[in-house]
C-alpha positions as CSV (number, residue, x, y, z in Angstrom):
1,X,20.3,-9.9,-7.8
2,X,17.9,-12.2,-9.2
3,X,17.1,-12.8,-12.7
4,X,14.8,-15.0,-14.5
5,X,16.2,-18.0,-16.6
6,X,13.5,-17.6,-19.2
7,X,11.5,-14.7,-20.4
8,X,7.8,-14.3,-18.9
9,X,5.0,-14.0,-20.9
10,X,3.1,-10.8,-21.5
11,X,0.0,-12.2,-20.5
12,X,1.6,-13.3,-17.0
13,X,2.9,-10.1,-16.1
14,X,-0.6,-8.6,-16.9
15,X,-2.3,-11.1,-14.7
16,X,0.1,-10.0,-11.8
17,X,-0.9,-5.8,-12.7
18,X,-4.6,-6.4,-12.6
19,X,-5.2,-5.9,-9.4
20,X,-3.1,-2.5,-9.6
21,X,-5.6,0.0,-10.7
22,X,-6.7,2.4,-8.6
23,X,-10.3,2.3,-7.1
24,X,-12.8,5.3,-6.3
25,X,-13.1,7.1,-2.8
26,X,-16.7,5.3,-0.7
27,X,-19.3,8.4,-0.1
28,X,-21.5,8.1,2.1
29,X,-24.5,11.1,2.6
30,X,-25.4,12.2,6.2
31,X,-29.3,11.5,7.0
32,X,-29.5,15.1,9.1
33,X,-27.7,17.4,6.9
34,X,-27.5,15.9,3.4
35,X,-23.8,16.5,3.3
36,X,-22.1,14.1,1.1
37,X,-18.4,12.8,3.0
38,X,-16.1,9.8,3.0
39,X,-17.5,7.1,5.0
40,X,-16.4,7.1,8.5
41,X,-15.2,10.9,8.4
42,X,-16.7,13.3,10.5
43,X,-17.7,16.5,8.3
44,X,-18.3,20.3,8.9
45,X,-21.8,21.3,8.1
46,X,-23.1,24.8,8.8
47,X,-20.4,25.4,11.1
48,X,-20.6,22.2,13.3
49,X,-19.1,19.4,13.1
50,X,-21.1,16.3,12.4
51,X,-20.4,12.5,12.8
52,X,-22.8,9.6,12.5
53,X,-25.9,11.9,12.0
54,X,-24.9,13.7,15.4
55,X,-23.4,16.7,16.2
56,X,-20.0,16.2,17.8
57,X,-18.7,20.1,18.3
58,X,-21.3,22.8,17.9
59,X,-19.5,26.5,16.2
60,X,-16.2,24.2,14.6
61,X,-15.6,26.3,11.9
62,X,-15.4,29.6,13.9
């Protein structure tokens, strides 16, 4: 295995970590029913199943 000669600084391994925090979900709202969903899900909505604005499969839920 492979170990460093010299010690790394603090603020080197930090700069290598910033870009590990964790980022929020994208929401998008749906222009027919209002529904808030992830962007480029389809979603249930009053029992049908909606993507894009459209309805994709009428009576899902049932």
């Amino acid at each position: 295995m492979a170990h460093p000669k010299r010690r790394h600084s603090t603020t080197r391994r930090d700069k290598r970590r910033t870009h590990d925090s964790l980022t929020g979900k994208q929401l998008a709202t749906d222009p027919t029913t209002g529904e808030v969903h992830l962007f480029h899900r389809a979603h249930v909505s009053e029992g049908n199943l909606f993507y894009k604005g459209r309805v994709i499969i009428e009576n899902y839920a049932s």
